[in-house]
C-alpha positions, 0 to 999 in steps of 0.5 A: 500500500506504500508503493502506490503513493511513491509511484504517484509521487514520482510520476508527478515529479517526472511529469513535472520535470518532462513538461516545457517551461517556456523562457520569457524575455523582457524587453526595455522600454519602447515606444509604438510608432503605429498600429495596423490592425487590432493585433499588430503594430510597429515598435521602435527598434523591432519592427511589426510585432503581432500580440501573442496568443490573441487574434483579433478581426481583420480590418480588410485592406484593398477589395477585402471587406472588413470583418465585424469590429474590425476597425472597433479593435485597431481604434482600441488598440490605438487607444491603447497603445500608441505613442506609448511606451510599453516593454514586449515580453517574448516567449521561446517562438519569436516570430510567426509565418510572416517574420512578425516579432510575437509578444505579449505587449505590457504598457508602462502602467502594468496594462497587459494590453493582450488580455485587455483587447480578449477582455473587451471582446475585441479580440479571442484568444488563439494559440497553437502552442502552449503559452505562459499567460494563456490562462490570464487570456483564457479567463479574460475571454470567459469574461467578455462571453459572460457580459457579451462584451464586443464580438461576444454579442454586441452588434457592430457599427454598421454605417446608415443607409445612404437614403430614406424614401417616403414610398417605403415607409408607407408600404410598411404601413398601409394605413398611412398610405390610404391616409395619404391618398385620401388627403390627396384627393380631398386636396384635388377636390378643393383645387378644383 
């Protein structure tokens, strides 16, 4: 019966051991030159970098057509963090298939600007790979499906319709197009 326990023991300590530990690096201040859309932006002395574990809605450039709070997520990006100065934190994998630095982005007030965009409903989590901060976005994104925060339920910006018409207002309500025309001929019949 002791067996059993010191077999468990040491087969948690070997899991322990065999599980990766992902080394995370810490960059000194810098500051962002831009944003392009609402998961990558440009860093002094690194270039493009992508948010690390999020991805959020394409903005669509040229004939693409914008994905639903695509540009709601790079105006809160930009909100958040450009012309500021925030530190990158980098994970074992540096860049992704379109040599884009991957970080997660820290402003100098300690806003963990990854999780605050998931938060938000702004951006959903995405990772492929095991991350150090993937629990911190996966409670930020169970958070914005709870209260239907941004793409969790709100509806998005739509732009209005270029043009109102009398006539399709009245077919929707027939009584105020009999209305109408009955005010017309009592109108004609006075003219006459």
């Amino acid at each position: 019966m002791q067996i059993l326990p010191s077999v468990l023991a040491a087969g948690v300590a070997l899991f322990q051991l065999a599980a990766p530990t992902t080394r995370v690096t810490r960059s000194e201040s810098v500051v962002v030159r831009a944003v392009f859309d609402g998961d990558t932006i440009d860093v002094a002395t690194y270039g493009r970098v992508r948010l690390l574990g999020i991805d959020a809605p394409e903005i669509g450039r040229g004939y693409d057509t914008p994905a639903p709070f695509g540009r709601e997520a790079r105006d809160r990006l930009a909100a958040l963090v450009l012309h500021r100065w925030v530190r990158l934190e980098q994970e074992d994998q540096r860049r992704d298939a379109y040599n884009r630095q991957l970080a997660y982005v820290v402003r100098e007030d300690g806003v963990f600007v990854n999780a605050a965009m998931v938060r938000e409903g702004l951006a959903r989590v995405s990772a492929r790979v095991p991350l150090s901060r993937l629990d911190e976005l996966k409670r930020a994104e169970s958070e914005a499906q709870s209260f239907r925060r941004g793409m969790w339920g709100a509806s998005p910006q739509l732009p209005p319709p270029t043009s109102y018409t009398s006539d399709a207002r009245a077919a929707k309500h027939p009584r105020a197009m009999r209305k109408k025309s009955k005010h017309r001929k009592s109108m004609q019949e006075r003219n006459w």
